[in-house]
N, C-alpha and C positions, 0 to 999 in steps of 0.2 A: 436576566442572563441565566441561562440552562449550565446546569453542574456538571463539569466533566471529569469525575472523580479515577473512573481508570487511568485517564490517560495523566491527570495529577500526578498519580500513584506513580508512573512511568518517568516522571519528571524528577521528584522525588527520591526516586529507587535511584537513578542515574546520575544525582551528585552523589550518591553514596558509593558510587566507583572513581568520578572522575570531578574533574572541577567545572568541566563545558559540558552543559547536552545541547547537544545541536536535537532542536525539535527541527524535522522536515515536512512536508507534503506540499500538495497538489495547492495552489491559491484558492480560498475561499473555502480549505475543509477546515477553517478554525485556530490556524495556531495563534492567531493574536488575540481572540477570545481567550484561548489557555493559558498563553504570558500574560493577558491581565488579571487573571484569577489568580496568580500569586499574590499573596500574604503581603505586603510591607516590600513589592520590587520596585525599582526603580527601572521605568521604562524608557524605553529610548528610540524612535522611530527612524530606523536609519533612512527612509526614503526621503526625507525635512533634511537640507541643506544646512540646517543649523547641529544637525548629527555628526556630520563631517567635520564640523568644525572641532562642535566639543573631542572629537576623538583622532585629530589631526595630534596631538601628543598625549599617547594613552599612557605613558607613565602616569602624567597630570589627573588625568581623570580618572582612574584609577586608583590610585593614591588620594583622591578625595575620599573615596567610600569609608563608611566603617568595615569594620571587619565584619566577616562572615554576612555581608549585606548581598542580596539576590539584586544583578544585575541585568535584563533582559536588555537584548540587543534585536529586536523587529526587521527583518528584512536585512543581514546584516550582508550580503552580497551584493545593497548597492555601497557599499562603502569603496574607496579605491584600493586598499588592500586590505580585505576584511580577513584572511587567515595570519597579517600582521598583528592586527587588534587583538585578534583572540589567542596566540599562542602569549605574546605579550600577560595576558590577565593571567593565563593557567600557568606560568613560569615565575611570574615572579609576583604576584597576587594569589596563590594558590586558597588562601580562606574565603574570597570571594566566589561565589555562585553565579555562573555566568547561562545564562538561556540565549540562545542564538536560534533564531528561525529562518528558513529557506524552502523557496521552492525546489531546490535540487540535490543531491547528496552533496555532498562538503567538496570529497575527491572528484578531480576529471572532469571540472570545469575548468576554463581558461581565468577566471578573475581568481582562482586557489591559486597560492605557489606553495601552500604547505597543507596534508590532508590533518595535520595534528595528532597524528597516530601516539597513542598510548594519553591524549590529553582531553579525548570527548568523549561522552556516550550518547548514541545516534537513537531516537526516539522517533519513527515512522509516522505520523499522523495519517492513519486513513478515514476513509468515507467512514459518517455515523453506522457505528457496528449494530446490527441485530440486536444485541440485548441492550444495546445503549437506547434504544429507538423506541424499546420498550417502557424501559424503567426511567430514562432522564427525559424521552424527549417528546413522550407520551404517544407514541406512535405504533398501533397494534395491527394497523391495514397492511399486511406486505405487499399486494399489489400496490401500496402506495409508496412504498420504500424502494420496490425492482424499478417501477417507471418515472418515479421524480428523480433516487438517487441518492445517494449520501450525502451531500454539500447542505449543512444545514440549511440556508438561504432557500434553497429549491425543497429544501424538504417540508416545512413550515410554511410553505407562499402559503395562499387563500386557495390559487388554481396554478397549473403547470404552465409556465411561461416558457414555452420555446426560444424566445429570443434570449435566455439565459445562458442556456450552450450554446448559442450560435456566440454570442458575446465574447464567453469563457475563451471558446478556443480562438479568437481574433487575439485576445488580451494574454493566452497559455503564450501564443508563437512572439506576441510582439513582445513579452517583458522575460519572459525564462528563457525561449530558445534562440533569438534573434541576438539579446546581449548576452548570454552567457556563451552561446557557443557558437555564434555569428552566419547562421546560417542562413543567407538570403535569400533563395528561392521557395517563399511562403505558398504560393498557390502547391505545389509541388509537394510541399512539407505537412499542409492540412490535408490534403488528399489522401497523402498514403494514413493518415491518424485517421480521418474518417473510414478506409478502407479497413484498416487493422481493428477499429471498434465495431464496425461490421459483422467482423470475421475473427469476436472478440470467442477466446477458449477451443481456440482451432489450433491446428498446430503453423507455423510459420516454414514458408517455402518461399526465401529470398528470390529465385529465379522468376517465381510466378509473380510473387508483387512486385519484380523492376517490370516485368513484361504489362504488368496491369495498370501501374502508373506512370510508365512508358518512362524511366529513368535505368541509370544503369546498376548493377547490383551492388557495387561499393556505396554509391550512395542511398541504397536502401538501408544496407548497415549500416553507416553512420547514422540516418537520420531515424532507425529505431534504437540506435544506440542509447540518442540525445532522448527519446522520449522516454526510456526506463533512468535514465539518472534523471532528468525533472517529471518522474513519479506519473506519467502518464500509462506505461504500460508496466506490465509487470512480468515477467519470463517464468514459468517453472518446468525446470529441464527433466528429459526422464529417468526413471531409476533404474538399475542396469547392475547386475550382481555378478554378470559372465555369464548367462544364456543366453546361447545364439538365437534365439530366438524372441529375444525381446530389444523393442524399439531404442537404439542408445541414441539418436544423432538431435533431432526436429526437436526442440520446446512448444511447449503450450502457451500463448500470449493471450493475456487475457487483460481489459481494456480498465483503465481504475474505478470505475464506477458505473452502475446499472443506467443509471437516469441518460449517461451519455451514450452508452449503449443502443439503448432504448430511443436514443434524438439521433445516430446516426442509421440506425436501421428503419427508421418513419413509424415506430411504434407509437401510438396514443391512447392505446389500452393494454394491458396483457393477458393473451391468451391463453387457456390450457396451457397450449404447445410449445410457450414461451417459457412458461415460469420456470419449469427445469433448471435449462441452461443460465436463467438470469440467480437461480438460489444458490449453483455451484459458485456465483461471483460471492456472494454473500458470506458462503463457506471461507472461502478462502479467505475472505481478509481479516476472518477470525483465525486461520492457521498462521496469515502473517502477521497480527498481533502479538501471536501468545510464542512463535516461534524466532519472530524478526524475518522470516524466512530461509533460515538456516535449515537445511536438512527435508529439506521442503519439495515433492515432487510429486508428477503423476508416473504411474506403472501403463503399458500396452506391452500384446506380444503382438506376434505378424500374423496371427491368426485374428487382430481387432477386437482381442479381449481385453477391457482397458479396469481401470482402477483411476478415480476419480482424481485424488491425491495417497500418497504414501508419505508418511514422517521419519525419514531415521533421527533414533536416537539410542542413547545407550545400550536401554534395557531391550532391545529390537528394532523392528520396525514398524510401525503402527499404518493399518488401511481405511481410509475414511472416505465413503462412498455419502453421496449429495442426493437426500431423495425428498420429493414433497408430498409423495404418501408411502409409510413404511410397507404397506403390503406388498406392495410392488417391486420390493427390492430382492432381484434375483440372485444367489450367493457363489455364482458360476465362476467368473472370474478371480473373488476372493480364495477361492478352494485351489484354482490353478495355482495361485500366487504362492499362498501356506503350505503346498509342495516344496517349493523353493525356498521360502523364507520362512521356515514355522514360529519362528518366535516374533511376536507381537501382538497388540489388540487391536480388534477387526468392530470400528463406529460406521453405522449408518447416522447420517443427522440428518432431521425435519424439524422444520419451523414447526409444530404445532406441539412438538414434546417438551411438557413440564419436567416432567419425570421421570426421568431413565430407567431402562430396564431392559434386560438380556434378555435375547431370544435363542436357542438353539437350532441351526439349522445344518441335519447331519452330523457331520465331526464338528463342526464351528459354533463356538457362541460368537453371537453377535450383540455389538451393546448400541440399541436404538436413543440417542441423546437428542438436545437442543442445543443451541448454540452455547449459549451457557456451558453447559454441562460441559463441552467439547471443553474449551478455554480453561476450564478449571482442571483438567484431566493432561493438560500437556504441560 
C-alpha cells in the first residue's frame, strides 16, 4: 500500500477543527485506501447492507465506541439518511472522530437534508499530485502522469487500458449522478462530459454547448452543475478588480484529471503541443490542494492578455503562470496586471525545477518554482 502522508496530514489537521471531515472526490482517486491507513479505525462500508443495519440506531452504535475512537464511514451516501448519522455523532458524540467519504460535496445533493455546517471539515481528494508522484508513488515520467492520469489504478497499470475511462464514466453517471441527483437522460449527460473534457481549460459558453449537444440551456446548467458537485469538473471564475477592460462574466472549466482528458480527446501519446495545456491541469490541482480553492482564479483583459491563475489572499494577489520550459515564459501580461494590482508574488512553475530561484525581468522578479515549491509557498 503506497503512503499518502499529505493528504493524512489533511485528515488529521481537520479533526482539529471539527469532529467530521468529510473526505470527498471523484471514485477510484483513493479515499478508501486513506480511511484504511488510519491508525486503530473502525471501518465501516456503508455500500454492505449490513451497514444499514448497524446504523439504523446511531445513538447505539455510537455509544458502543470508546471514546476518542476514529470512526470511518466509507461511502456514507448510500445510507438512507446519512447527514442523520453524521450530525447525530458530531452533537452528541463530540470525542469521537468521524471520517465520511463521498463521491460528491456533502451540500446540494438530494439524499443531504442537512449540510452540517459549522460540524465538518471538507478534505478534497484529488488526482495523484505532481510531487506525490514523485516521492510516494515513484513516478518521474510526466508524459506518463498527463496521459494515464491521476487515478492511482490507471497510474501504476503495466500499460494504458482505455477501457478504464470508458468504464469509469458508465459507473461516474450510473452510482453518483443518476442516484444522487436523478438525472436520467445518460446518453445526453456523457456527451456534454465528454464534450466539456475535450474543451477541458477553455472557457464555458452555455449557449454553444446546449447548441452542440442539442439540449436546451437550463439543462446544460444543471447537468454542469451536477458534474462540479460530484468533482468531475472544476470551475475557476475570473478576477475582476473594476477594470473595464477585463474579462468578469465566462469561468475557465477545466475537466478533473489529464488521463480523461487525454481518453476524450483520442490522445495515446503526448505531443509537444499537448503538454502545455495538460501541465496547467497539474498546476492547478496543486493550487486546489493547498488553497481548497478559495480565492482561486484566472485574470484576462479584452485585448486576450490572460494570466494562467491569480490567488487572492491577504498579503495581495499572487500571478502564477503554467510553463514547461522557463525560457519561454514571456512577462507581458504579468506587467499589464502589476499596473493594476502591484502588490503580490509573480510564480512561473515547471516540472523540471528542484530549485527555486528569481529571475528579474524588467521591473518584475519573478520566482521560477516546482510544484513543490508552489504548495509550500501558499
Amino acid at each position: 500500500m503506497i503512503e499518502r502522508p499529505y493528504w493524512i496530514g489533511r485528515v488529521l489537521g481537520g479533526w482539529k477543527k471539527r469532529p467530521v471531515v468529510w473526505l470527498a472526490g471523484v471514485r477510484r482517486a483513493g479515499k478508501t485506501t486513506i480511511a484504511r491507513m488510519l491508525p486503530g479505525a473502525r471501518y465501516v462500508n456503508c455500500d454492505l447492507p449490513s451497514a444499514a443495519r448497524h446504523l439504523e440506531d446511531p445513538e447505539l452504535f455510537f455509544g458502543a465506541q470508546r471514546p476518542k475512537s476514529i470512526i470511518v464511514l466509507d461511502e456514507v451516501h448510500r445510507l438512507p439518511d446519512p447527514s442523520r448519522v453524521l450530525k447525530i455523532a458530531a452533537d452528541e458524540y463530540p470525542g469521537l472522530r468521524i471520517l465520511a467519504t463521498g463521491s460528491s460535496t456533502l451540500a446540494a445533493t438530494r439524499k443531504f437534508r442537512d449540510a452540517l455546517t459549522g460540524r465538518k471539515a471538507v478534505v478534497s481528494l484529488l488526482p495523484v499530485l505532481w510531487p506525490e508522484c514523485i516521492d510516494e508513488f515513484g513516478v518521474r515520467d510526466l508524459d506518463r502522469r498527463l496521459l494515464r492520469g491521476g487515478l492511482p489504478e490507471a497510474l501504476l497499470g503495466t500499460t494504458r487500458d482505455e477501457s478504464f475511462y470508458a468504464e469509469w464514466m458508465d459507473s461516474y453517471y450510473a452510482r453518483d449522478i443518476q442516484e444522487l441527483f436523478g438525472i436520467r437522460h445518460r446518453a445526453g449527460f456523457l456527451d456534454l462530459l465528454r464534450l466539456m473534457l475535450r474543451q477541458s481549460g477553455g472557457l464555458a459558453d452555455y449557449s454553444a454547448l446546449a447548441r452542440e449537444c442539442d439540449v436546451n440551456r437550463l439543462t446544460v446548467k444543471a447537468h454542469l452543475e451536477a458534474m462540479g458537485i460530484a468533482y468531475a469538473l472544476f470551475a475557476v471564475p475570473p478576477f475582476h478588480g473594476g477594470s473595464r477592460r477585463e474579462i468578469v462574466r465566462r469561468p475557465k472549466v477545466y475537466g478533473f484529471d489529464t488521463g480523461f482528458v487525454a481518453f476524450a480527446r483520442g490522445w495515446n501519446e503526448i505531443r509537444d503541443e499537448d503538454r502545455g495545456l495538460l501541465w496547467e491541469h497539474l498546476v492547478l490541482d496543486v493550487l486546489r490542494a493547498s488553497t481548497e480553492g478559495e480565492g482561486l482564479h484566472f485574470w484576462r483583459d479584452k485585448s486576450d492578455r490572460e494570466i494562467d491563475f491569480v490567488v487572492r489572499r491577504r498579503g495581495g494577489i499572487d500571478a502564477v503562470e503554467c510553463k514547461i520550459n522557463p525560457d519561454r515564459f514571456e512577462p507581458g501580461a504579468i506587467e499589464v496586471f502589476r499596473k493594476l494590482y502591484p502588490r503580490g508574488r509573480n510564480f512561473v512553475v515547471c516540472p523540471g525545477v528542484d530549485e527555486p530561484y528569481d529571475r528579474r525581468m524588467g521591473k518584475l522578479i519573478v520566482r521560477i518554482v516546482g510544484c513543490r515549491e508552489l504548495m509550500k509557498s501558499l
